[in-house]
mmCIF file of the N, C-alpha and C atoms, coordinates in Angstrom:
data_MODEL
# 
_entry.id   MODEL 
# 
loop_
_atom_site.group_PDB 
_atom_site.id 
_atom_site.type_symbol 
_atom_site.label_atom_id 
_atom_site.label_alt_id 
_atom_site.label_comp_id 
_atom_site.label_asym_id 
_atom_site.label_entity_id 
_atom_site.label_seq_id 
_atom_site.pdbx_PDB_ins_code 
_atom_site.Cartn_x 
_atom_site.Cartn_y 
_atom_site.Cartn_z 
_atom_site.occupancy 
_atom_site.B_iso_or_equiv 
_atom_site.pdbx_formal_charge 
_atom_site.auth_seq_id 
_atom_site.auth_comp_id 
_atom_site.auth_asym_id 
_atom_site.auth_atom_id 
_atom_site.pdbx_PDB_model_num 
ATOM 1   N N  . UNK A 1 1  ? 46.789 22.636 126.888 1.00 0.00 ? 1  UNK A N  1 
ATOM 2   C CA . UNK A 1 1  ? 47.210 23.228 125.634 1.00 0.00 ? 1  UNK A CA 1 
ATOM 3   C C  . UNK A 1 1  ? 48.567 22.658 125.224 1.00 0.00 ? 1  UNK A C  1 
ATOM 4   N N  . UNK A 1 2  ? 49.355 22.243 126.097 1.00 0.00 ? 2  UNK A N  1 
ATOM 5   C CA . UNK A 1 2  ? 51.083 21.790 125.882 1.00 0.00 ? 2  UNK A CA 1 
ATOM 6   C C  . UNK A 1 2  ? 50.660 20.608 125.253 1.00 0.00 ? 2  UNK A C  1 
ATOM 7   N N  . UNK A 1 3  ? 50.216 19.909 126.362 1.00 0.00 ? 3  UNK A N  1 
ATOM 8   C CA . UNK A 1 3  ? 49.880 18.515 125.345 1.00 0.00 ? 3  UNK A CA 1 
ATOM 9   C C  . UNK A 1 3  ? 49.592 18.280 124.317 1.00 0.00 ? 3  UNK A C  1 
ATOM 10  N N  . UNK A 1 4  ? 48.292 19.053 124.080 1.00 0.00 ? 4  UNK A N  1 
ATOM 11  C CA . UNK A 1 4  ? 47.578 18.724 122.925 1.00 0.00 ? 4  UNK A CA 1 
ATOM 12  C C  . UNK A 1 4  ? 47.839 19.143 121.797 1.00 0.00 ? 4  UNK A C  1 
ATOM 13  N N  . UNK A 1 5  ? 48.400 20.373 121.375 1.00 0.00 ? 5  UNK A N  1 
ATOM 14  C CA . UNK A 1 5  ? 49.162 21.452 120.663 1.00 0.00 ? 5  UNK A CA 1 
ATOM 15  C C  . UNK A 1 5  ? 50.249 21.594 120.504 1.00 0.00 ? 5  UNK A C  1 
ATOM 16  N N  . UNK A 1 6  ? 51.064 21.589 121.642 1.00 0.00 ? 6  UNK A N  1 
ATOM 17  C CA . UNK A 1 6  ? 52.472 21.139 121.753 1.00 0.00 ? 6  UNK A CA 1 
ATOM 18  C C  . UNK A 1 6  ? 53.280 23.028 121.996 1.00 0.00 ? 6  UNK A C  1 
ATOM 19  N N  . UNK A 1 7  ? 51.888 23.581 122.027 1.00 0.00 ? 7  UNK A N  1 
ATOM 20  C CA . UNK A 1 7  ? 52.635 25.123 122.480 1.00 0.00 ? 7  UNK A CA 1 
ATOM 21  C C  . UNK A 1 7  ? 52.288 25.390 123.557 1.00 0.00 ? 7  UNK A C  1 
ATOM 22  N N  . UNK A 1 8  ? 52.570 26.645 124.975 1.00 0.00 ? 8  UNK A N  1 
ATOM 23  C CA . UNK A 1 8  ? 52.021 26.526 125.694 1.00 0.00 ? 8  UNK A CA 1 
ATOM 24  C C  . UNK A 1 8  ? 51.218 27.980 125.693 1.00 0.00 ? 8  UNK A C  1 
ATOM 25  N N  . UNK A 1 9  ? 50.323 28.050 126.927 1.00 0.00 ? 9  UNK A N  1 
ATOM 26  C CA . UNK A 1 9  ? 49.549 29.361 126.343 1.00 0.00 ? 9  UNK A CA 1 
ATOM 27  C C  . UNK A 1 9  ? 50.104 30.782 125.797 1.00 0.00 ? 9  UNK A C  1 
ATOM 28  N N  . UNK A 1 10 ? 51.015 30.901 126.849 1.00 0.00 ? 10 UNK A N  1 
ATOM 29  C CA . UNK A 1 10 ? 51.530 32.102 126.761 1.00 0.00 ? 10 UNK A CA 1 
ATOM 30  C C  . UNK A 1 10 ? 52.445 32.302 125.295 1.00 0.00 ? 10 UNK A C  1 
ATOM 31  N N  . UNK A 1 11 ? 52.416 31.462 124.511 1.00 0.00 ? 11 UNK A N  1 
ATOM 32  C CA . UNK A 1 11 ? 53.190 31.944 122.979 1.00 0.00 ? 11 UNK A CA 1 
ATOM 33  C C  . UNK A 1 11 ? 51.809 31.286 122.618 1.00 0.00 ? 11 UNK A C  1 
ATOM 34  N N  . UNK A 1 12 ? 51.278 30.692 122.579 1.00 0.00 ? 12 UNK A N  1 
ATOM 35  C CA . UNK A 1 12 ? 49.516 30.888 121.884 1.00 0.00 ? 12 UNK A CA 1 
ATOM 36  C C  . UNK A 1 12 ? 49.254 32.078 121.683 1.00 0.00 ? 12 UNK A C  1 
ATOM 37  N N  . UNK A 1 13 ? 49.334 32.989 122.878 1.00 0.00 ? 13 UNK A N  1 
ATOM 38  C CA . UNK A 1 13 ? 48.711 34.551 122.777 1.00 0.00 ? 13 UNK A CA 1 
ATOM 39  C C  . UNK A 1 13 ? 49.703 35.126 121.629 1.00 0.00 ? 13 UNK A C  1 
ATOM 40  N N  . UNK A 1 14 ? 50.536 34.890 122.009 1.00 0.00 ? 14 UNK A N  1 
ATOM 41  C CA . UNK A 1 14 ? 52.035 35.600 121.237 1.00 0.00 ? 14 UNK A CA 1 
ATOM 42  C C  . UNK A 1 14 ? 51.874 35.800 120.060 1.00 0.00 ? 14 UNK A C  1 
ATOM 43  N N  . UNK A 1 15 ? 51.661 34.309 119.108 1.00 0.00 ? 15 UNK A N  1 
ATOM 44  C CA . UNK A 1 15 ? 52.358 34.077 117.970 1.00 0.00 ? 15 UNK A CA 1 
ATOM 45  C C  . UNK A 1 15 ? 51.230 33.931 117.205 1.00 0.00 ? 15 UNK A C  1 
ATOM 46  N N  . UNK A 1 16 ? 50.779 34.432 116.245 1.00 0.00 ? 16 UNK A N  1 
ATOM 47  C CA . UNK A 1 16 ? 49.243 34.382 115.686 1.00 0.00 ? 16 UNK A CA 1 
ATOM 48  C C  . UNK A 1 16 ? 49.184 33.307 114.872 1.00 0.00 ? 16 UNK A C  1 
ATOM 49  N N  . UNK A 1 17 ? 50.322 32.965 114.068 1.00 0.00 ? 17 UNK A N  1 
ATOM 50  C CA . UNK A 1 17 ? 50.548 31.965 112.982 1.00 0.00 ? 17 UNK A CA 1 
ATOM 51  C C  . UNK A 1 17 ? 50.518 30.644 113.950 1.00 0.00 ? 17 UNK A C  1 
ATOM 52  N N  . UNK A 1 18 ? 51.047 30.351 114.907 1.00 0.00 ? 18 UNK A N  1 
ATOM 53  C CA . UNK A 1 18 ? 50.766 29.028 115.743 1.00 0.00 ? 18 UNK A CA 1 
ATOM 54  C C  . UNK A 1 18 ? 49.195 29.191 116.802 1.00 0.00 ? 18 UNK A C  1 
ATOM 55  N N  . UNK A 1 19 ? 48.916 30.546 116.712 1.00 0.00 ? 19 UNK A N  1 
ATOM 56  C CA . UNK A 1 19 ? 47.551 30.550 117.118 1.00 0.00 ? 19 UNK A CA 1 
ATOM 57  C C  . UNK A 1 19 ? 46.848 29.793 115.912 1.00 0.00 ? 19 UNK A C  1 
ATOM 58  N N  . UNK A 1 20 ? 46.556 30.316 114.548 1.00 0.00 ? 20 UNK A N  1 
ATOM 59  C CA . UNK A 1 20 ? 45.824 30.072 113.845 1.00 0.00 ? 20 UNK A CA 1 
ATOM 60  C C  . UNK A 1 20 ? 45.772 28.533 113.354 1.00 0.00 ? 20 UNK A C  1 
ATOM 61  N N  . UNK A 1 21 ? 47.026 28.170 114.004 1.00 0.00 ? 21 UNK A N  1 
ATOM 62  C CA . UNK A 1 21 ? 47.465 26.269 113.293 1.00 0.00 ? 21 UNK A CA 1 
ATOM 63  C C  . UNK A 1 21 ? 46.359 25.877 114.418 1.00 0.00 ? 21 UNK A C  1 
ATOM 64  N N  . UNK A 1 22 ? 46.659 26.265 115.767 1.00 0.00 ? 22 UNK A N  1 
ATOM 65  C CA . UNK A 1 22 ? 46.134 25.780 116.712 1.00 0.00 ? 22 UNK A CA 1 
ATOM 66  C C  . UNK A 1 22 ? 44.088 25.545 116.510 1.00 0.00 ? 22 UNK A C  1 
ATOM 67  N N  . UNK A 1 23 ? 43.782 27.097 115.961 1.00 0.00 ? 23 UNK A N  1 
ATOM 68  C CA . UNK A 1 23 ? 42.524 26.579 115.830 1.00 0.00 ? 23 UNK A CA 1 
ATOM 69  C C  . UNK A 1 23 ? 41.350 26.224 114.701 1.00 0.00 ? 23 UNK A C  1 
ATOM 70  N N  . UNK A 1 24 ? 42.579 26.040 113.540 1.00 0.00 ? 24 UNK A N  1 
ATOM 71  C CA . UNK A 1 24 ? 42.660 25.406 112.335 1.00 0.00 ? 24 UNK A CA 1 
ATOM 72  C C  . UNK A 1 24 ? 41.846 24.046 112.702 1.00 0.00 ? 24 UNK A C  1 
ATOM 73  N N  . UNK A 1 25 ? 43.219 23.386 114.089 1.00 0.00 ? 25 UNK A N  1 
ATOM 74  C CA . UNK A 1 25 ? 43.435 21.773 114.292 1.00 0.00 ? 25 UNK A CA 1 
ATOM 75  C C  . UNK A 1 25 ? 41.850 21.727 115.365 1.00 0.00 ? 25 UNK A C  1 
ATOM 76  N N  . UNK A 1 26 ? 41.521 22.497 116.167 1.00 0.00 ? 26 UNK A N  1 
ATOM 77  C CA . UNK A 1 26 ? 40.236 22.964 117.555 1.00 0.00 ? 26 UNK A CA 1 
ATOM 78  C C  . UNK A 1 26 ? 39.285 22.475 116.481 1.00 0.00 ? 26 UNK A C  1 
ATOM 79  N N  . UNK A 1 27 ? 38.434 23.182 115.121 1.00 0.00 ? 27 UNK A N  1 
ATOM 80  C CA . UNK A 1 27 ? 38.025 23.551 113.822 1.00 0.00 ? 27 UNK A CA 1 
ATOM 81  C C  . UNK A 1 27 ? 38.097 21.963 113.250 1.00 0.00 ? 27 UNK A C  1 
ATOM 82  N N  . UNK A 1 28 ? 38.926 21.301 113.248 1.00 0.00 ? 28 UNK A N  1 
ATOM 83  C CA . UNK A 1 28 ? 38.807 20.500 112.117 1.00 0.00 ? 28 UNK A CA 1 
ATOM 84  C C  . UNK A 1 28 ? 38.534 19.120 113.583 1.00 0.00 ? 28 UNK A C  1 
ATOM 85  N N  . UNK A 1 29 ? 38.770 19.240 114.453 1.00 0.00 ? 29 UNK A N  1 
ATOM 86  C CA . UNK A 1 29 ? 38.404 18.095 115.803 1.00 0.00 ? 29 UNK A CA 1 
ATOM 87  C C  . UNK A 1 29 ? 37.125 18.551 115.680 1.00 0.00 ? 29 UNK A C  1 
ATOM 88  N N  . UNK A 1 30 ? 36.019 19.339 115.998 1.00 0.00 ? 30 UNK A N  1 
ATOM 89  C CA . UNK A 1 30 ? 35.076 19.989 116.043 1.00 0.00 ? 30 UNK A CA 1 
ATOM 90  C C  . UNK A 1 30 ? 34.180 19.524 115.476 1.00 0.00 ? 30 UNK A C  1 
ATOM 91  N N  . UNK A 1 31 ? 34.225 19.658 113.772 1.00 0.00 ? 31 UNK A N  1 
ATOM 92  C CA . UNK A 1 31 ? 33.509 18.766 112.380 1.00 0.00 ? 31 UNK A CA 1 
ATOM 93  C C  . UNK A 1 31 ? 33.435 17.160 112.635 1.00 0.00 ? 31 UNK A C  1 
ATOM 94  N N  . UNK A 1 32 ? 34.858 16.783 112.804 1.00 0.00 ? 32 UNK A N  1 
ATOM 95  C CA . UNK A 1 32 ? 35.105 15.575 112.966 1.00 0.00 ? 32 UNK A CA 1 
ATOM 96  C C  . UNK A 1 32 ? 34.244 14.640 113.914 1.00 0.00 ? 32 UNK A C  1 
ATOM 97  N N  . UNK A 1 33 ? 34.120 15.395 115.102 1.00 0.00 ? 33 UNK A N  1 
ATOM 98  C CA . UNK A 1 33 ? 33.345 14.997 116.325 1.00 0.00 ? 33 UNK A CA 1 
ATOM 99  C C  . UNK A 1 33 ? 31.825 15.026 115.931 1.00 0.00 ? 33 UNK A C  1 
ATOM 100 N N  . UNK A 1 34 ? 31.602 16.259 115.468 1.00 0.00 ? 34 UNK A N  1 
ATOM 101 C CA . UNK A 1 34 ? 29.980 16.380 114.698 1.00 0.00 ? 34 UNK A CA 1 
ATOM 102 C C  . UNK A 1 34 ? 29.510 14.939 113.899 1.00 0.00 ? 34 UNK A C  1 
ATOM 103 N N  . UNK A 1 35 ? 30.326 14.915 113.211 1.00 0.00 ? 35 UNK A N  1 
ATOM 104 C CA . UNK A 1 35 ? 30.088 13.936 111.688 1.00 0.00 ? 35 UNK A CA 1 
ATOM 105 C C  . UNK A 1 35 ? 29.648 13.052 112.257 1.00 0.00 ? 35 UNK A C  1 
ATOM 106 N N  . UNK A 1 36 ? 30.675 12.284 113.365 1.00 0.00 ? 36 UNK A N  1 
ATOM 107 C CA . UNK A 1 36 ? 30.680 11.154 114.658 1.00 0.00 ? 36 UNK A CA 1 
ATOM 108 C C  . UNK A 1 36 ? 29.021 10.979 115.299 1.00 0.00 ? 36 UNK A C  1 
ATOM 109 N N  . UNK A 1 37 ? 29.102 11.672 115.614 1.00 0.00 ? 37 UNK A N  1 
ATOM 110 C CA . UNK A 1 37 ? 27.708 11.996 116.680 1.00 0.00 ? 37 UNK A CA 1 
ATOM 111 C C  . UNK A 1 37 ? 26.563 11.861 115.605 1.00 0.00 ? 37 UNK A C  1 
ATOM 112 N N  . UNK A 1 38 ? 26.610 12.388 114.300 1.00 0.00 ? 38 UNK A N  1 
ATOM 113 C CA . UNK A 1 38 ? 25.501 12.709 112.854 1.00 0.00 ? 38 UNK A CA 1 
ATOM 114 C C  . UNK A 1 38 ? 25.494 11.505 112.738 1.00 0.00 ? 38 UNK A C  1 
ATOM 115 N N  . UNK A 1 39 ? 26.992 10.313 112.248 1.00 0.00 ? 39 UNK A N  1 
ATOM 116 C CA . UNK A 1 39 ? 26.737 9.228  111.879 1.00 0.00 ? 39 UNK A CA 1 
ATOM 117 C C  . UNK A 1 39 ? 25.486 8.137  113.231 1.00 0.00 ? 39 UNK A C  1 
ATOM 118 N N  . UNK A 1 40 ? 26.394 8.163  114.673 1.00 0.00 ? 40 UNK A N  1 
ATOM 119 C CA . UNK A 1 40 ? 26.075 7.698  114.994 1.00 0.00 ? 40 UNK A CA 1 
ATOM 120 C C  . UNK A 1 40 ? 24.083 7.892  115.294 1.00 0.00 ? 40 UNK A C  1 
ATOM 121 N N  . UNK A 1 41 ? 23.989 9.105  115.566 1.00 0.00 ? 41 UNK A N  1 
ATOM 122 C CA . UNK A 1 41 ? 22.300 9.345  115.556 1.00 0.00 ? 41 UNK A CA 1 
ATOM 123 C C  . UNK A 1 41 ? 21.392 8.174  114.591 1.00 0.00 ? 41 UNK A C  1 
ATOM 124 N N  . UNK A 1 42 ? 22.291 8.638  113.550 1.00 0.00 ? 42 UNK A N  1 
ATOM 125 C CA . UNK A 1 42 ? 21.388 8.023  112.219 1.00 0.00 ? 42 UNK A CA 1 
ATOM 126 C C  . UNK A 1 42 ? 21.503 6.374  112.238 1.00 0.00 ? 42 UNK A C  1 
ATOM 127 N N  . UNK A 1 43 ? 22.223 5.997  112.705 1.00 0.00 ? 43 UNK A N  1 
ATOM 128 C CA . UNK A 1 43 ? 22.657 4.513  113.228 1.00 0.00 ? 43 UNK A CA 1 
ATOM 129 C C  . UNK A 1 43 ? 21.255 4.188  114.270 1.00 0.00 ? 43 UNK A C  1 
ATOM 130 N N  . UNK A 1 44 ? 20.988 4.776  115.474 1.00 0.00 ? 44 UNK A N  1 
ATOM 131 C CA . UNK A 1 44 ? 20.237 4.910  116.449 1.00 0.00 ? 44 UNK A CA 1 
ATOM 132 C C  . UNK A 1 44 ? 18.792 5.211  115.973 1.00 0.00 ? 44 UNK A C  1 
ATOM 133 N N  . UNK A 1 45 ? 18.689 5.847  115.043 1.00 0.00 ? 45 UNK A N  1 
ATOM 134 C CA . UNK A 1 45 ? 17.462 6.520  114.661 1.00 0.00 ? 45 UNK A CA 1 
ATOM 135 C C  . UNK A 1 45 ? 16.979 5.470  113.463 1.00 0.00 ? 45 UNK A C  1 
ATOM 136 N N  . UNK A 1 46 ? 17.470 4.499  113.162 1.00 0.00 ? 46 UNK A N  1 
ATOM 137 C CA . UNK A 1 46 ? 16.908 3.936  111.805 1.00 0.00 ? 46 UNK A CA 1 
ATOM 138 C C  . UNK A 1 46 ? 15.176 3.146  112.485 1.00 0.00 ? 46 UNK A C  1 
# 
């Protein structure tokens, strides 16, 4: 979580507003990764 986020857990729990950045950023890696995997299928699947 330090790394990647740059907060560590225990003010994760804490702070709701750096919670919510946090899984805003979880949320938008998530799609991103999907799209990835959608493009590549369809690449594979032609």
């Amino acid at each position: 979580m330090q790394r990647t986020h740059g907060i560590g857990y225990a003010e994760y729990c804490r702070k709701l507003d750096q919670r919510m950045e946090v899984e805003k950023e979880r949320e938008a890696s998530y799609r991103q990764g999907k799209h990835v995997v959608e493009d590549i299928q369809g690449l594979v699947h032609r």
